[in-house]
FIDREN-162247 format. One line per field, with one value per residue (C-alpha): residue number from 1; residue in three letters; x, z, y. Coordinates in nm, 2 decimals, m for minus. Example, Ala and Ser with C-alpha at 12.3 -4.5 7.8 and 13.67 -1.06 7.14 Angstrom:
BEGIN
seq = c(1  2);
type = c(ALA  SER);
xx = c(1.23  1.37);
zz = c(0.78  0.71);
yy = c(m0.45  m0.11);
//
This chain:
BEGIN
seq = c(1  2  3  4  5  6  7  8  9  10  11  12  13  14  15  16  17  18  19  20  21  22  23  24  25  26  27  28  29  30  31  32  33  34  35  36  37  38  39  40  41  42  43  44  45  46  47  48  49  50  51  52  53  54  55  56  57  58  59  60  61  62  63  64  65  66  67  68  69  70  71  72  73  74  75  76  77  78  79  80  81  82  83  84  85  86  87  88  89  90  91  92  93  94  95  96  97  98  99  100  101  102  103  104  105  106  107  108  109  110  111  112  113  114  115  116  117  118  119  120  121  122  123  124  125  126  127  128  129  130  131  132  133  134  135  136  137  138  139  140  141  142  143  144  145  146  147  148  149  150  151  152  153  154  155  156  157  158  159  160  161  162  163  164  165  166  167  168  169  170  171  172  173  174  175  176  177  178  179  180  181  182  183  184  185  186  187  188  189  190  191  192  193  194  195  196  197  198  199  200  201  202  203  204  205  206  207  208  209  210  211  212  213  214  215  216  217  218  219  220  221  222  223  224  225  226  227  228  229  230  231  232  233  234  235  236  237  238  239  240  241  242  243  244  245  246  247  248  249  250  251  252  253  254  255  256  257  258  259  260  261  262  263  264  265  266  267  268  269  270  271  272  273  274  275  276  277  278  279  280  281  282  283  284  285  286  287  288  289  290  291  292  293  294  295  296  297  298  299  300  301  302  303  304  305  306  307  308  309  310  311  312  313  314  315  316  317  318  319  320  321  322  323  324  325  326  327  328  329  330  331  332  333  334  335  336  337  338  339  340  341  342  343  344  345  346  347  348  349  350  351  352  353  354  355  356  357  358  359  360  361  362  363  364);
type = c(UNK  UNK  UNK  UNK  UNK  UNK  UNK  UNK  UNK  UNK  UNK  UNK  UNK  UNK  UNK  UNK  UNK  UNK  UNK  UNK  UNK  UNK  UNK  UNK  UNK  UNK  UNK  UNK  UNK  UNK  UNK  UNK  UNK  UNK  UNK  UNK  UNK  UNK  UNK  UNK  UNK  UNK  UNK  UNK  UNK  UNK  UNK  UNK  UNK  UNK  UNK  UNK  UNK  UNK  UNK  UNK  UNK  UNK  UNK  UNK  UNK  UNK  UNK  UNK  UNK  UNK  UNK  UNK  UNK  UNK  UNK  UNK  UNK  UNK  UNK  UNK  UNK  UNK  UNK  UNK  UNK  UNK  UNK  UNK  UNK  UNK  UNK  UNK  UNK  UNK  UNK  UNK  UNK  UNK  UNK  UNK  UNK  UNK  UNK  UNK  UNK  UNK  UNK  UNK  UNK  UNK  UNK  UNK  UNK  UNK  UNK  UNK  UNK  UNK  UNK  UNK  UNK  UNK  UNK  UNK  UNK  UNK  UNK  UNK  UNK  UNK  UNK  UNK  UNK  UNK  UNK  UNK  UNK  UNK  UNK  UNK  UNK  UNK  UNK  UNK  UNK  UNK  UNK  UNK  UNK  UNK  UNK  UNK  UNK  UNK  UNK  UNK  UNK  UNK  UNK  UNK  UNK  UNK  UNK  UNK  UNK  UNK  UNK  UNK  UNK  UNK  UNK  UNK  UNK  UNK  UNK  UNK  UNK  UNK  UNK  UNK  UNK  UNK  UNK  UNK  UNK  UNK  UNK  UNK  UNK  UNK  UNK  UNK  UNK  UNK  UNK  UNK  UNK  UNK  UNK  UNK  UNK  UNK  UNK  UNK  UNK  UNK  UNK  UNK  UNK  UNK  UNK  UNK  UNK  UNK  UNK  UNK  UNK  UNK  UNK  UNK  UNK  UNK  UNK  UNK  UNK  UNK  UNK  UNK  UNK  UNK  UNK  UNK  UNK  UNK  UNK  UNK  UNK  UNK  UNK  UNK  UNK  UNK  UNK  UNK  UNK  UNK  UNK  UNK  UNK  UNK  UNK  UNK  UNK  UNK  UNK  UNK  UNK  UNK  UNK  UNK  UNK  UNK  UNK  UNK  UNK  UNK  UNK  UNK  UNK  UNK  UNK  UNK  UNK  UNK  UNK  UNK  UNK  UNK  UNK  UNK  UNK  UNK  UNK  UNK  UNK  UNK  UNK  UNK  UNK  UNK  UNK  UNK  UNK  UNK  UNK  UNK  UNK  UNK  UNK  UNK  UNK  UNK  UNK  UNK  UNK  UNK  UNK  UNK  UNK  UNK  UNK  UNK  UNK  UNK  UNK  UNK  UNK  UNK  UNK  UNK  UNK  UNK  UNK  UNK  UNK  UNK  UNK  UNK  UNK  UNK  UNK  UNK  UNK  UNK  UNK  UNK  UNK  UNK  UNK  UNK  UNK  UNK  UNK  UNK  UNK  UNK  UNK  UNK  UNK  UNK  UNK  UNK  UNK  UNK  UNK  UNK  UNK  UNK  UNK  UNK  UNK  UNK  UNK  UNK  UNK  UNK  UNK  UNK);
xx = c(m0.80  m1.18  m1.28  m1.38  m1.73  m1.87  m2.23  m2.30  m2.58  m2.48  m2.50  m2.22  m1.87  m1.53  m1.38  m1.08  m0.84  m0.59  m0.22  m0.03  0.18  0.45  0.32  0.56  0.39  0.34  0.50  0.22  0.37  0.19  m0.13  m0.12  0.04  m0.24  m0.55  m0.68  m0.34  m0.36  m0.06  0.14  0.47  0.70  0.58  0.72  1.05  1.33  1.53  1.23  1.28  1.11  0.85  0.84  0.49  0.39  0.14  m0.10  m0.18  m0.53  m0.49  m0.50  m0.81  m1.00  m0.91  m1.06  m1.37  m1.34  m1.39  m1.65  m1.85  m1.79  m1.63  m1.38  m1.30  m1.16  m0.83  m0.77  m0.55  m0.77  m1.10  m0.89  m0.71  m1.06  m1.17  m0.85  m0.93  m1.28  m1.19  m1.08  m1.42  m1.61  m1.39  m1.70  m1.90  m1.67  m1.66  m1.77  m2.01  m1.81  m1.60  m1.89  m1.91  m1.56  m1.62  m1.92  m1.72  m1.49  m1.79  m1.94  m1.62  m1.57  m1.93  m1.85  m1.54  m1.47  m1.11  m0.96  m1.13  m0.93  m0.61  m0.63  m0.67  m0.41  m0.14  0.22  0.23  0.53  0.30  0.07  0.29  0.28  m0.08  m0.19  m0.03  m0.14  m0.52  m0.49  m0.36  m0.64  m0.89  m0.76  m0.70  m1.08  m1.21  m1.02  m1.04  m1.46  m1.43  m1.24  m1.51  m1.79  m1.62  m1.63  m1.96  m2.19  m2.18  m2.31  m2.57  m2.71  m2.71  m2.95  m3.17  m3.19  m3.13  m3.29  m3.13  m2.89  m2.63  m2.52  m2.28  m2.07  m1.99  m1.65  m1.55  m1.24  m1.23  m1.46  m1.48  m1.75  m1.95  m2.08  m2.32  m2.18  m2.34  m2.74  m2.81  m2.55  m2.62  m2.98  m2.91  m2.67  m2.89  m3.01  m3.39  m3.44  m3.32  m3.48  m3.28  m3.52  m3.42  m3.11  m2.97  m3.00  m2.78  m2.52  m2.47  m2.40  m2.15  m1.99  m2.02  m2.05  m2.04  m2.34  m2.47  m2.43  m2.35  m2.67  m2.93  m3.05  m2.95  m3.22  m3.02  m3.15  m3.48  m3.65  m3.61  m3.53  m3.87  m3.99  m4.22  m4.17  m4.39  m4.26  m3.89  m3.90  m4.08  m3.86  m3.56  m3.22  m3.43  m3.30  m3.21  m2.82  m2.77  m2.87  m2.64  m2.39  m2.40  m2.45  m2.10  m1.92  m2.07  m2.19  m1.99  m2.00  m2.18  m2.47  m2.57  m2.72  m2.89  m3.30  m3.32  m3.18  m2.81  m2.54  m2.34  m2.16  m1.87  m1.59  m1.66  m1.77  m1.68  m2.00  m1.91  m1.57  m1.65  m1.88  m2.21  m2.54  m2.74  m2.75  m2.59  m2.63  m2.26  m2.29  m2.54  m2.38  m2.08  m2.23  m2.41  m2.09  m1.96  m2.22  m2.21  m1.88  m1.89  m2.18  m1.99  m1.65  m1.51  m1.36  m1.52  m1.69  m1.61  m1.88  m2.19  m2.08  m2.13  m2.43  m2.59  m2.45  m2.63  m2.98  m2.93  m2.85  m3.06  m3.34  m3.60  m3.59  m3.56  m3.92  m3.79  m3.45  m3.61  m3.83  m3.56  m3.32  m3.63  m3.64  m3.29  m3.22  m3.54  m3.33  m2.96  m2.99  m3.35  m3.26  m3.08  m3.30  m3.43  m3.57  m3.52  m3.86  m3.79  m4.17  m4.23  m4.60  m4.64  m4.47  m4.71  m4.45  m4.20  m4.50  m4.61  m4.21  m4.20  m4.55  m4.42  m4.05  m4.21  m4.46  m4.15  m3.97  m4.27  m4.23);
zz = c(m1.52  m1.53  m1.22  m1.36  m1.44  m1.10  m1.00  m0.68  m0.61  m0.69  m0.36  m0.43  m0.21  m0.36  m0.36  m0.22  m0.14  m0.38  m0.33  m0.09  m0.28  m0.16  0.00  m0.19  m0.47  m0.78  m1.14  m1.30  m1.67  m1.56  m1.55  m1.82  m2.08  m1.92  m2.07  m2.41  m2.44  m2.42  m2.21  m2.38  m2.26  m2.41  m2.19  m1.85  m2.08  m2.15  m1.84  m1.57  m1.27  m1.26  m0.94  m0.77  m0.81  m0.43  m0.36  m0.10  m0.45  m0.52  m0.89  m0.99  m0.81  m0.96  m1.34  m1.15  m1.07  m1.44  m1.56  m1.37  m1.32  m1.64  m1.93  m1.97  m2.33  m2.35  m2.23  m1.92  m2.11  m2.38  m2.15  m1.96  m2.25  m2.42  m2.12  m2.13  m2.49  m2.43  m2.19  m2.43  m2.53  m2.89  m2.86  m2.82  m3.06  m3.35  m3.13  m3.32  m3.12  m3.01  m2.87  m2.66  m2.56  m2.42  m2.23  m2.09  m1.95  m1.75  m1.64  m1.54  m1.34  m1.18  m1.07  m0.90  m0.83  m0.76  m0.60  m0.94  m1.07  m0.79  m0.88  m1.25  m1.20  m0.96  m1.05  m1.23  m1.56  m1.44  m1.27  m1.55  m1.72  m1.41  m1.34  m1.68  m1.67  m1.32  m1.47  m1.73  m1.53  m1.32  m1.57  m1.76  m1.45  m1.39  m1.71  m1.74  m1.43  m1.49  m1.80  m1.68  m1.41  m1.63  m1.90  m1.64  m1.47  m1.79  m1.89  m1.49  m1.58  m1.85  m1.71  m1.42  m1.70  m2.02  m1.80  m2.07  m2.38  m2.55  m2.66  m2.30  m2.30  m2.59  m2.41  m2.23  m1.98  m2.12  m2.46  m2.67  m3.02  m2.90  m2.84  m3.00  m3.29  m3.35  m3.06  m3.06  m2.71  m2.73  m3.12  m3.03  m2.75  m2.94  m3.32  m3.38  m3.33  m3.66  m3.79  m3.74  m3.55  m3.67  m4.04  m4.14  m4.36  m4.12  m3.88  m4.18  m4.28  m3.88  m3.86  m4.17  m4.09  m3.72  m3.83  m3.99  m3.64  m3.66  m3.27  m3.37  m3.36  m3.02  m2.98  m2.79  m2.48  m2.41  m2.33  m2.04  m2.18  m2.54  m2.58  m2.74  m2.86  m3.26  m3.26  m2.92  m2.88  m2.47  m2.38  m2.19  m2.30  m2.10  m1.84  m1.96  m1.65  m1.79  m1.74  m1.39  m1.28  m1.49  m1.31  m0.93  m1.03  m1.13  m0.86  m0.60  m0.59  m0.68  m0.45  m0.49  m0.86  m0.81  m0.48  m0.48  m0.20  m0.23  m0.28  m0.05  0.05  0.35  0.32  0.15  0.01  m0.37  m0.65  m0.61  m0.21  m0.33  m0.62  m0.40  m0.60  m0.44  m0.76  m1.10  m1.34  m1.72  m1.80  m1.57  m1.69  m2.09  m1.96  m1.80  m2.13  m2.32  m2.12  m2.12  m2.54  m2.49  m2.25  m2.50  m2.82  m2.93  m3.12  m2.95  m2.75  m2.94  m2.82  m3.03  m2.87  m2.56  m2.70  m2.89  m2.55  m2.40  m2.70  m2.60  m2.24  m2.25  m2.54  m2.40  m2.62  m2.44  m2.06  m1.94  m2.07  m1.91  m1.55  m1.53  m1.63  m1.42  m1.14  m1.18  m1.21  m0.87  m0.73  m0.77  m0.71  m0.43  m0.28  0.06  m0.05  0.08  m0.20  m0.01  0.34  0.44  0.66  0.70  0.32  0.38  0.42  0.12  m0.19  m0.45  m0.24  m0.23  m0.62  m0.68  m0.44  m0.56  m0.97  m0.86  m0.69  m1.06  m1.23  m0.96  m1.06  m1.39);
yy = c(3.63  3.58  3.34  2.98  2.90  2.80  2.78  2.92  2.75  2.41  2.17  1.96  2.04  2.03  1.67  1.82  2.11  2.25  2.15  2.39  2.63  2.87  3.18  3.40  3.64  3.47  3.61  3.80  3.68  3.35  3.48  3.70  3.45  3.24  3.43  3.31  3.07  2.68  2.57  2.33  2.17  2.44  2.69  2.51  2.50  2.27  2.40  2.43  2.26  1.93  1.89  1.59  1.45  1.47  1.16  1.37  1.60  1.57  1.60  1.23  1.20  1.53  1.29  0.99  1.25  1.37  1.04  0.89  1.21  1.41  1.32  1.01  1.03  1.39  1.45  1.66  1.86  1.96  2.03  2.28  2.45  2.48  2.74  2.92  3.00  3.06  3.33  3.61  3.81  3.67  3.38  3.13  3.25  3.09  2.74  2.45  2.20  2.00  2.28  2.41  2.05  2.02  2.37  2.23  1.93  2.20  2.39  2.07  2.00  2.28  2.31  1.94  2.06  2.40  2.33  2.26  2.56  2.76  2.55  2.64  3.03  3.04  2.84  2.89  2.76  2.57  2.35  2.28  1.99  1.78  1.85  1.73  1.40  1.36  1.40  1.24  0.92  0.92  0.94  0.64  0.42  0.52  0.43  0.10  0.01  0.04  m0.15  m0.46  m0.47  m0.46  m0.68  m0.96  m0.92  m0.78  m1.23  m1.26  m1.01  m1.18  m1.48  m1.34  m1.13  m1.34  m1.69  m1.91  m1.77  m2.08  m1.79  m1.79  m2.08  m1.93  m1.58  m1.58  m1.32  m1.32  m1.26  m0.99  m1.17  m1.40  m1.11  m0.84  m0.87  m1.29  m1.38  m1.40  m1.24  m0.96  m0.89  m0.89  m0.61  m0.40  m0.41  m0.05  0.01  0.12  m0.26  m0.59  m0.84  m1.13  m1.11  m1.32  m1.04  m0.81  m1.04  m1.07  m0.79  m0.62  m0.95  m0.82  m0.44  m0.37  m0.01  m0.04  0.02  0.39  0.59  0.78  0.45  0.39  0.02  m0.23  m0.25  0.09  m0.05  m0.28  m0.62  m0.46  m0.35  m0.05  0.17  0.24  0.53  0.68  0.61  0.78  0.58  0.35  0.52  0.41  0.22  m0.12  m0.37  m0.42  m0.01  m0.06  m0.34  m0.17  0.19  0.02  m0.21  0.14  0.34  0.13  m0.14  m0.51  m0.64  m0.42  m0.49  m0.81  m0.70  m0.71  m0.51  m0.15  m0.04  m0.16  0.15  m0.01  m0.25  0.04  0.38  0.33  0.55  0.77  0.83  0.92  1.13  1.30  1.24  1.33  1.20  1.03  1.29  1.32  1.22  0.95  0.84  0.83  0.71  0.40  0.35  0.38  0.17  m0.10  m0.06  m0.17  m0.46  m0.60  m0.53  m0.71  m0.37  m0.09  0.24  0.47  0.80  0.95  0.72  0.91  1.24  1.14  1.06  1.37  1.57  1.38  1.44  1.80  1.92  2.15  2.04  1.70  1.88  1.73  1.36  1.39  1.52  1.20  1.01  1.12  1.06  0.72  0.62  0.83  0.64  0.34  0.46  0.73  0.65  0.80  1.14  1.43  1.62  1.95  2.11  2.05  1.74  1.72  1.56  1.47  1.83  1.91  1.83  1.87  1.66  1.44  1.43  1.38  1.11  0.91  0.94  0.76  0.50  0.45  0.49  0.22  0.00  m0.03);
//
């Protein structure tokens, strides 16, 4: 069984140990029914022994990790059964893109996470059945767990950014249908770039057809203030104030969204502490957005706005944007994370460039 794709180099340390398991030698018909063969329930078999799910297993935390860190709208299951198949030799060169997409969400896992990469070569498919559903738990509790959160405080948020818009008093933390594009403040923040929120029929016809607001359309929410730049769309780009106090609710806490000064890391460990996250990474990042599209909009979760961000944030020909990007937002989430080994940084001139372009991005 080829060893799980695990970068070396990568500075982050595992989130947790694999469950014990029983010394004894393991059945090598595991392994190689393993190779190149998604494991689906009829494997463990209608007369397996069922395993008692044992509470100190880490598993339902690794889906929390999946979630938050990753890739929330892709079940467990599939992710991991996508890298058994990709194992057998040719097998990804006939993977569509969204395929290769899925099998970078395990790489990206492991990488984060190289314990589950460990479990997964190791274990007896038995065990698979109980692992999946364990996963798969915690990267649903995750997710709606972030999205009630946000559904609540996104109205506070607008409150403190937009405090003289008269579409406030109609949004209601508890319901979605005053939202979306039928309220002016959220409709104005969720209309596509490429439309004009200013022009009545424009306004009609998103009330009429939210999907007329395709996943592909950068919406105005993106940017500071909903300003852009028509001629350069970076510029800007996924800087806008509600995607801060969104991410530093889901990975920060609550108290630290609303905070002038800094992020508050200090009453209880946040989701970032216990996911184990040293910076701002690119699925964060689109999952915070996703979820912010949704706390704005009164529809439902558009899975493919995730991967649409995921496509912009990994695509090389955009590299340069998405390194200053990522600068600034880490500038503003993780401002005191060491970023070389030098601890002398006024000797370090790149340290020192790096550090004098966050704090112009931090200004902006």
């Amino acid at each position: 069984m080829p060893a799980p794709f695990v970068s070396a180099s990568s500075s982050l340390p595992p989130s947790s140990s694999p469950p014990s398991r029983s010394s004894s030698p393991r059945d090598d018909t595991h392994a190689n029914k393993r190779i190149g063969s998604p494991i689906d329930d009829e494997d463990v078999g209608p007369n397996s022994r069922k395993r008692r799910t044992n509470p100190t297993t880490p598993w339902r935390e690794w889906g929390r990790t999946c979630a938050r860190v990753v890739d929330a709208y892709t079940d467990p299951k599939s992710i991991i059964n996508t890298y058994l198949r990709s194992v057998v030799p040719g097998a990804c060169d006939a993977f569509s893109e969204s395929q290769k997409r899925v099998l970078t969400s395990y790489e990206l896992l492991v990488k984060h996470n190289p314990a589950l990469g460990e479990y997964i070569t190791d274990a007896p498919v038995a065990d698979f059945k109980e692992v999946f559903k364990e996963l798969k738990e915690g990267q649903n509790s995750a997710r709606q767990a972030d999205t009630n959160s946000l559904k609540y405080a996104v109205v506070d948020m607008l409150r403190l950014h937009y405090p003289d818009s008269l579409a406030l008093p109609t949004l209601d933390r508890k319901t979605k249908t005053l939202g979306g594009f039928r309220n002016e403040l959220t409709g104005e923040l969720l209309c596509p770039t490429t439309l004009d929120w200013t022009d009545d029929s424009v306004k009609e016809k998103l009330r009429e057809t939210p999907n007329l607001a395709s996943a592909s359309a950068w919406p105005l929410f993106f940017y500071p203030k909903s300003e852009y730049d028509p001629a350069d769309l970076a510029k800007g780009l996924l800087r806008g104030e509600l995607l801060l106090c969104a991410y530093k609710l889901i990975y920060t806490g609550p108290s630290s969204w609303d905070k002038a000064q800094g992020v508050s890391w200090h009453t209880h460990y946040c989701n970032a502490r216990l996911a184990e996250m040293q910076e701002v990474t690119r699925r964060s990042l689109a999952y915070v957005v996703t979820q912010t599209q949704f706390a704005l909009s009164s529809g439902e979760t558009n899975q493919k706005f995730f991967f649409h961000l995921v496509q912009f944030l990994e695509d090389p020909d955009f590299e340069e944007e998405v390194q200053d990007l990522l600068l600034w937002w880490n500038s503003h989430l993780f401002p005191g994370e060491e970023q070389s080994g030098d601890k002398n940084k006024m000797m370090d001139s790149l340290a020192l460039m790096k550090a004098q372009k966050a704090a112009k991005w931090a200004a902006l």
